[in-house]
C-alpha positions in Angstrom: 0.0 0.0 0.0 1.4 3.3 -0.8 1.4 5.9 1.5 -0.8 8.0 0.2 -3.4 5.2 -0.3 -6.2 5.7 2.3 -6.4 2.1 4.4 -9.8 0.4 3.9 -12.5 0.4 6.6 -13.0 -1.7 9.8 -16.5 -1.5 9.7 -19.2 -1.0 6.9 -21.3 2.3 7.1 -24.9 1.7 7.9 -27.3 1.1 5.2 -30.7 1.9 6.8 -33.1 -1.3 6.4 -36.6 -0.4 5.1 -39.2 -3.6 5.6 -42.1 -3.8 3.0 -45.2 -5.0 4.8 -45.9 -8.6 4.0 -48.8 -11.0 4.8 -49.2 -14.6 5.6 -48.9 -17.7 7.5 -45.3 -16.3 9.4 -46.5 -12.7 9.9 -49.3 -13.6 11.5 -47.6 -15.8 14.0 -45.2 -12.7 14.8 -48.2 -10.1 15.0 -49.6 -13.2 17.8 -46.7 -13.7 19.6 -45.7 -9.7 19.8 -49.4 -8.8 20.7 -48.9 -11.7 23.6 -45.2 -10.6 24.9 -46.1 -6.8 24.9 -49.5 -7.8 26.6 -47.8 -9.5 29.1 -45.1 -6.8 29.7 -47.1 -4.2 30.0 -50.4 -5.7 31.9 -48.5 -7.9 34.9 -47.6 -5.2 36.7 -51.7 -4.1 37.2 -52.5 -7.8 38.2 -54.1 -8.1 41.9 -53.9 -11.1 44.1 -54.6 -11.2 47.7 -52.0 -12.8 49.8 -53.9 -11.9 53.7 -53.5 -8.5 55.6 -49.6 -6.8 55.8 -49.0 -8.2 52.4 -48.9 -6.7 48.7 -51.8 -7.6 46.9 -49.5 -7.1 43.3 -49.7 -10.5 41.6 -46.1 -10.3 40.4 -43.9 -8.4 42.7 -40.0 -8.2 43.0 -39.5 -6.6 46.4 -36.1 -5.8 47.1 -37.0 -3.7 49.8 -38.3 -6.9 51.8 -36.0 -9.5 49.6 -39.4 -11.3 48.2 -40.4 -12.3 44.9 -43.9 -12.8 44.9 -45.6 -14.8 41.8 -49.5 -14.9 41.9 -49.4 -17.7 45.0 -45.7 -18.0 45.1 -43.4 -15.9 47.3 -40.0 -16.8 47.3 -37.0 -15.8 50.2 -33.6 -14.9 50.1 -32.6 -18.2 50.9 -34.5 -20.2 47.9 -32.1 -17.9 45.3 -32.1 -22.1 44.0 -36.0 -21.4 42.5 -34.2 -18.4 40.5 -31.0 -20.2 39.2 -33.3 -22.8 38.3 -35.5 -20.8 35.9 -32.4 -19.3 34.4 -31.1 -22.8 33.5 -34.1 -23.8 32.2 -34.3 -20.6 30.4 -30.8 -21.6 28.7 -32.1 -25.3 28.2 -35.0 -24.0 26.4 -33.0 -22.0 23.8 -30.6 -25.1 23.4 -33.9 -26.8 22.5 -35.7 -24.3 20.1 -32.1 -23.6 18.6 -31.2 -27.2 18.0 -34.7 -27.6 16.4 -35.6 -24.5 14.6 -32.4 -22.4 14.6 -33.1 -18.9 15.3 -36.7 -19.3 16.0 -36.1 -17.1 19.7 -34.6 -14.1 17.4 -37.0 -14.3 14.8 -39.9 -13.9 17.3 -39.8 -13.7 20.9 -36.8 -11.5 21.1 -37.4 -8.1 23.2 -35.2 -6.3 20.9 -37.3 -8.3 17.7 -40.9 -7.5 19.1 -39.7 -3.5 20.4 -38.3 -3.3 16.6 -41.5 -4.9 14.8 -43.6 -2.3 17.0 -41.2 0.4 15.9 -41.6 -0.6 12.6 -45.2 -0.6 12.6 -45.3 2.7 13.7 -43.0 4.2 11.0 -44.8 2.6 8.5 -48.1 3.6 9.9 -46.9 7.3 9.5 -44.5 7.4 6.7 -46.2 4.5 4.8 -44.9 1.4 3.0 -41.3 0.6 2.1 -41.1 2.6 -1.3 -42.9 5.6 0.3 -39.9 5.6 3.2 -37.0 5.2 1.3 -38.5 8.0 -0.8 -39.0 10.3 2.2 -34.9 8.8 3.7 -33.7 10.7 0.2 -35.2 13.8 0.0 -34.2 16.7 1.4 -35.4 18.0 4.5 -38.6 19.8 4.5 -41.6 20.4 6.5 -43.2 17.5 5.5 -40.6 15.4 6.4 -40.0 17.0 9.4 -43.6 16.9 10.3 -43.8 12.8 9.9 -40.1 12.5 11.7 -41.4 14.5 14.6 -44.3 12.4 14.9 -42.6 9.3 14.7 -39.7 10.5 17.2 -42.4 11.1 19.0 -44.6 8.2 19.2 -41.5 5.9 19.8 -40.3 8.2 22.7 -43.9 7.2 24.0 -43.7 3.4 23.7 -40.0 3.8 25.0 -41.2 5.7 28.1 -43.9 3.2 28.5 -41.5 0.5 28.3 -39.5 1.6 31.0 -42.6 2.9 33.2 -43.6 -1.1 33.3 -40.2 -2.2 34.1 -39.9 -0.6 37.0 -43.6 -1.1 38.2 -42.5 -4.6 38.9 -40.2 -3.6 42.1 -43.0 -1.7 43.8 -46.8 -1.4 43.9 -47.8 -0.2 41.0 -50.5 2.1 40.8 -48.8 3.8 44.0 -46.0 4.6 42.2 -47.7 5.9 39.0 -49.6 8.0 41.5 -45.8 9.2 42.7 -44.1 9.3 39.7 -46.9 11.8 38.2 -47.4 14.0 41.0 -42.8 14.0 40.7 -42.7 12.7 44.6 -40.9 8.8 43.3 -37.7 7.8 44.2 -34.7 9.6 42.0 -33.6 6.3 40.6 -37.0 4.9 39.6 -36.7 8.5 37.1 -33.2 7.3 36.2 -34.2 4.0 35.2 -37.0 5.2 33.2 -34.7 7.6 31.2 -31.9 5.2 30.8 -34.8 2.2 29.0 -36.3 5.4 27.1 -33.4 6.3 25.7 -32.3 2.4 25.0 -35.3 1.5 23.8 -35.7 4.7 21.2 -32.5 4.0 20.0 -32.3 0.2 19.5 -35.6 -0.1 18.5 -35.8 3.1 16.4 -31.8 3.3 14.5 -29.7 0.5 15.6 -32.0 -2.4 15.4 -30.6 -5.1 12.8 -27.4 -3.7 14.3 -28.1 -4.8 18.0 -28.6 -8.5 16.5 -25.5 -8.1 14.1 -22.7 -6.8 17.0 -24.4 -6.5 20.2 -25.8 -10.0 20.7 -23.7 -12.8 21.4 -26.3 -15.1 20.2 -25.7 -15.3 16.4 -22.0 -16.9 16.9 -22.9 -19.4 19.3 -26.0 -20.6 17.9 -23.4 -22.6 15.5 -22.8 -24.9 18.3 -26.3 -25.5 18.5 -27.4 -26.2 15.0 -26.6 -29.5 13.3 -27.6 -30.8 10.0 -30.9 -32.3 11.1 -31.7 -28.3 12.2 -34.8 -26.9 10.4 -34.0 -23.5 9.1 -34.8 -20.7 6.9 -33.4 -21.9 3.1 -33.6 -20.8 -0.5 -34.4 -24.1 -2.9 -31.2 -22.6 -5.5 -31.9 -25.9 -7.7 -35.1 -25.3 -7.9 -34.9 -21.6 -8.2 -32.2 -21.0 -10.7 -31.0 -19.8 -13.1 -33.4 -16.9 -12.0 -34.2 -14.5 -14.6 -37.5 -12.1 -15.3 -40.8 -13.1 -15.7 -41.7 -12.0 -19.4 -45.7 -11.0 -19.8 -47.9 -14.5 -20.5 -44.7 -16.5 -21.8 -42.4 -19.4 -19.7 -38.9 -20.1 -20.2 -38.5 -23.8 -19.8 -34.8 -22.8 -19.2 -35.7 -20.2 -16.1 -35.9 -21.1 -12.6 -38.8 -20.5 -10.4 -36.8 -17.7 -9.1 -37.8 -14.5 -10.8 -35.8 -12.4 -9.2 -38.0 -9.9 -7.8 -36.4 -9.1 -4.6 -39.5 -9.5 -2.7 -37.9 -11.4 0.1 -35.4 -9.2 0.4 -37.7 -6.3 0.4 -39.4 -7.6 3.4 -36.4 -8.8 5.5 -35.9 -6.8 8.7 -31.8 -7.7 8.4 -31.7 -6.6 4.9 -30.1 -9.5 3.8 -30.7 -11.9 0.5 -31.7 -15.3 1.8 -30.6 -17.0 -1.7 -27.1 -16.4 -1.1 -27.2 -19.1 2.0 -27.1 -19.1 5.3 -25.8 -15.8 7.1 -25.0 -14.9 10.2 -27.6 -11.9 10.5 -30.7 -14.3 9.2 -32.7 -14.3 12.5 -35.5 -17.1 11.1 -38.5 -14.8 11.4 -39.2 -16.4 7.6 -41.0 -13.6 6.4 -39.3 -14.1 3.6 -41.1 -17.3 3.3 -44.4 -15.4 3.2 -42.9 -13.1 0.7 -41.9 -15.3 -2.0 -45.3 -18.1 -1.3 -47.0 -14.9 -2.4 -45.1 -14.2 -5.5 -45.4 -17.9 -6.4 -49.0 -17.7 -6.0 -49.3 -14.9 -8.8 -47.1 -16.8 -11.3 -48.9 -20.2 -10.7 -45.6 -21.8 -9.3 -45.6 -24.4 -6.2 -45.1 -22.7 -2.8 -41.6 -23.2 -1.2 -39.1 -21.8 -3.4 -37.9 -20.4 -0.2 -38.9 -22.7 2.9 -38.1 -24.9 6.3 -35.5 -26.9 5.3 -32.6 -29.2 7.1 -29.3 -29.2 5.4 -30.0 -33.3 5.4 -32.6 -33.3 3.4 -31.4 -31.3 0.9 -29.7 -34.1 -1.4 -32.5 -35.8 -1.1 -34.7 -32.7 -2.5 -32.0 -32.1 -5.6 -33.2 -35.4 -6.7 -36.4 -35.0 -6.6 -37.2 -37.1 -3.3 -39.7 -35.9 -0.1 -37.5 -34.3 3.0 -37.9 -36.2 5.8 -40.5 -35.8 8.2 -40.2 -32.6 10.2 -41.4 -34.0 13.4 -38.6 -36.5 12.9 -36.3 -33.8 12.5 -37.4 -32.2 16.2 -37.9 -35.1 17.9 -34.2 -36.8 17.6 -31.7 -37.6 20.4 -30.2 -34.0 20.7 -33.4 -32.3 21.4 -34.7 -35.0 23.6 -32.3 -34.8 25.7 -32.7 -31.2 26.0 -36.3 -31.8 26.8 -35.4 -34.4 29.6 -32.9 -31.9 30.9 -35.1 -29.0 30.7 -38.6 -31.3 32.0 -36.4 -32.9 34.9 -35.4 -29.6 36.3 -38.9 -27.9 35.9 -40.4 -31.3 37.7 -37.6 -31.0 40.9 -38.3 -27.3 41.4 -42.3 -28.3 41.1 -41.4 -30.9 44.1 -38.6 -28.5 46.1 -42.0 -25.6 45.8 -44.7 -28.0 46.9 -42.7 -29.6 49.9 -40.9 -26.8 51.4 -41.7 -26.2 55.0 -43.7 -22.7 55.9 -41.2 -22.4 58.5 -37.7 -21.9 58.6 -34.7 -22.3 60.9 -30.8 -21.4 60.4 -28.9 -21.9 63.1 -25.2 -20.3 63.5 -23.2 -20.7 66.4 -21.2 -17.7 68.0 -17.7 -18.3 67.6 -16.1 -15.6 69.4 -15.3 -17.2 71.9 -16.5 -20.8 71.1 -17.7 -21.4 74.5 -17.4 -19.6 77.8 -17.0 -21.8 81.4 -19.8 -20.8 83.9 -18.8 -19.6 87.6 -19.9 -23.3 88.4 -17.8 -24.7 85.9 -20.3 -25.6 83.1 -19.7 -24.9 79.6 -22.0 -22.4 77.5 -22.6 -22.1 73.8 -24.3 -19.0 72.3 -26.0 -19.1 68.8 -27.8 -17.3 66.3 -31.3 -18.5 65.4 -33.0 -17.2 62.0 -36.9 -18.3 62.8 -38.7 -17.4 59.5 -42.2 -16.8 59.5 -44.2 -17.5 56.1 -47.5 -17.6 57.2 -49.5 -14.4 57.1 -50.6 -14.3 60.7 -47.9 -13.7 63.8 -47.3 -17.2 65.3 -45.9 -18.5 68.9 -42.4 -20.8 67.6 -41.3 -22.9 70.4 -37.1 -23.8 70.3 -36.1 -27.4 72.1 -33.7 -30.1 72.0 -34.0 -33.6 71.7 -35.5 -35.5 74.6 -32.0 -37.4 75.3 -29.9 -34.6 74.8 -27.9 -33.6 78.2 -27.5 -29.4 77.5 -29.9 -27.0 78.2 -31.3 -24.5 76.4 -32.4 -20.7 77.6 -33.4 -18.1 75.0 -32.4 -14.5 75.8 -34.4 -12.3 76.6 -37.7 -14.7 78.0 -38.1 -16.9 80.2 -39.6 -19.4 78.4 -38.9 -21.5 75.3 -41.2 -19.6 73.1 -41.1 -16.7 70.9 -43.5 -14.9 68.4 -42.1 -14.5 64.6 -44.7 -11.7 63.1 -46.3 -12.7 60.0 -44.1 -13.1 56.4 -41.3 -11.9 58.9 -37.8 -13.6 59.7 -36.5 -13.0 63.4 -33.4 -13.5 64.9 -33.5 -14.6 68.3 -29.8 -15.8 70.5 -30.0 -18.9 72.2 -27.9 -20.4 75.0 -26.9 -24.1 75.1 -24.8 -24.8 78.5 -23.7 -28.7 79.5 -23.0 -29.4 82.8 -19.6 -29.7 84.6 -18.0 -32.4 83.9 -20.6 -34.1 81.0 -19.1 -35.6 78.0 -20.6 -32.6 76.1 -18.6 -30.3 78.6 -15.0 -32.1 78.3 -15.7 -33.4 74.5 -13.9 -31.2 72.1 -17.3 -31.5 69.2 -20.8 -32.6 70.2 -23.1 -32.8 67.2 -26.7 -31.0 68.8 -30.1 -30.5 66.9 -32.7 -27.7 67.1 -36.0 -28.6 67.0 -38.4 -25.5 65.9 -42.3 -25.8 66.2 -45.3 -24.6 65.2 -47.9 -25.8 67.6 -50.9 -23.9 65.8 -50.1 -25.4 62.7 -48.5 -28.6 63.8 -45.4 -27.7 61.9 -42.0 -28.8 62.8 -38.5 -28.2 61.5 -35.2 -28.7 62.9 -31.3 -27.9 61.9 -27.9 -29.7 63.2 -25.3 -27.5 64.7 -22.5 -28.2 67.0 -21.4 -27.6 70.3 -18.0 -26.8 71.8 -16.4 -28.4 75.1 -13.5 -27.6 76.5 -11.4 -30.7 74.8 -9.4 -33.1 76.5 
């Protein structure tokens, strides 16, 4: 390279991505799923259920104040974080599955940035029309027309962004109270913050970077290669069957000519902007619009649908010849996916069981190890230890603390003369506990004695109990 020769880019400049509105089988599905995901989104929040006085009545609730995660009848405590982890694994598991099966299938429809974008989308086209309309109005020059329908748009986007963050954040408090705050400007600071900082992200990857976000943003595109095989059902142009493309001439068939007239219709309607019939390609997000696109045009020429279709990369030797792909349900159901789906079902059915059997009482016991133990003016040996008693009922209850019938220590709780305590309702408590062994007892003179707390629940009949252990002086 000579010096004066200017070094080639990095990165390609932008070129802005104009979808032409399509119908069909696909689009349908997409309108359906985003009308369902957006519906949920927005609408949880405002859900009521009644969980008992000195509780929120939000269905869906993440209360960091309290550390709860309520779920219609499900409340969840610091200490089951498992119930979390577990939905996040399953979350992966599932989108080893649909990848494996379908490729892209998430991208292509349930994606937040996918659904945000098609709602963009709809908007823009709703105000500055159809695809040849906008890239007629991206051209000219600036007048008041076109800054009249960019306003608007701006405008209209800024609204769904604003609402988008609104909803977020009613899911971390009660909802309609905070809307109350929020207009009246008497919320928190950072519930404003958030709200600007998912306006502004969802204006701008929804409104300009859009294919972008999918392209370089999200990490998803290179490792979905590791999770699509040959039996994978993706988005494929039939070239065989398609080419040589060439024009469709008035009321006369070339024998010679492919299917394919090369009318750029599913690259007119692709949200990437990309040309399906030069394979696959990293940016292809399977939302197989451009299926719809092209079954359309081959239903105005009189050619078969499918030109541009489901396909596995399997089946395709088979198709050159002339031959039936194999089944598609045989292409899902194989060992790969099944085994995601025993994965992903054997983890849903254990947190199912850990939910249903877990005891609405809790106990944690920690001993107090500074010191370890301290020797009594009669010589007998004391313990001290924390006790977490956790309340989940929604009514104050009376726990009673107690040790084995043949264990030789006894126990005192600080602070009452009894064994008993009240835990208010949904409420954790910590309460200290003593644990002493007479003078010269094993317990006293053994170095480790292995102990259990028994906690109950004599309203309820409920019982739980946790082992701990308790210091002597040793020999």
């Amino acid at each position: 390279m000579n010096a004066t020769e200017t070094p080639p880019a990095l990165y390609a400049a932008r070129e802005p991505v104009f979808p032409r509105r399509v119908s069909g089988q696909f689009r349908t599905l997409k309108w359906m799923i985003m009308a369902v995901t957006l519906g949920i989104y927005y609408l949880t929040p405002w859900l009521r259920w009644d969980r008992g006085p000195n509780l929120p009545d939000q269905a869906v609730l993440v209360d960091l104040a309290n550390r709860r995660f309520y779920f219609f009848m499900i409340e969840i405590w610091p200490h089951e974080f498992y119930f979390i982890a577990g939905l996040l694994i399953m979350a992966g598991l599932g989108l080893f599955l649909f990848t494996s099966a379908l490729g892209r299938v998430w991208c292509g429809y349930a994606c937040p940035q996918t659904v945000w974008t098609d709602l963009y989308i709809l908007v823009e086209r709703w105000i500055e029309g159809d695809r040849n309309a906008r890239v007629r109005l991206w051209n000219q020059k600036w007048d008041f027309r076109k800054l009249r329908l960019r306003s608007t748009k701006w405008l209209l986007w800024l609204l769904i962004g604003l609402a988008t963050g609104g909803a977020w954040i009613f899911y971390f408090t009660d909802a309609p109270t905070l809307l109350h705050d929020l207009v009246n400007g008497q919320a928190h600071p950072i519930a404003y913050l958030t709200m600007a900082i998912l306006t502004a992200t969802t204006f701008f990857f929804g409104g300009f970077a859009r294919e972008q976000i999918c392209i370089y943003a999200c990490p998803w595109p290179r490792i979905q290669a590791a999770m699509i095989d040959e039996d994978t059902l993706v988005v494929a142009y039939r070239e065989w069957r398609g080419e040589p493309r060439g024009k469709l001439k008035k009321g006369e068939l070339d024998p010679s000519q492919g299917d394919c007239i090369d009318c750029m219709a599913c690259v007119n309607v692709c949200p990437m902007g990309i040309d399906i019939r030069n394979g696959q390609q990293l940016e292809c997000i399977t939302c197989a619009l451009c299926i719809d696109a092209c079954d359309e045009v081959m239903d105005r020429i009189g050619k078969p649908r499918g030109l541009i279709g489901y396909m596995a990369l399997k089946d395709e030797a088979e198709e050159r010849a002339g031959g039936h792909p194999k089944n598609v349900w045989k292409h899902i159901f194989r060992p790969r996916t099944i085994l995601y789906m025993v994965l992903w079902s054997s983890i849903g059915i254990g947190m199912l069981v850990a939910l249903f059997l877990r005891s609405p009482i809790g106990v944690d016991v920690t001993p107090v190890r500074n010191p370890l133990y301290v020797t009594m003016a009669d010589g007998s040996i004391r313990n001290t230890y924390e006790v977490r008693l956790r309340n989940k009922h929604g009514e104050t209850l009376p726990f009673t603390i107690s040790l084995p019938p043949d264990t030789p220590l006894e126990l005192t709780l600080e602070g009452t003369g009894t064994a008993e305590v009240d835990v208010p309702a949904d409420e954790t408590r910590m309460q200290r506990v003593y644990l002493t062994a007479p003078a010269g007892s094993p317990a006293a003179v053994q170095e480790r004695t292995d102990v259990e707390l028994i906690v109950e629940d004599r309203t309820n009949d409920e019982r739980v109990s946790r082992g701990t252990v308790f210091h002597g002086k040793g020999n």
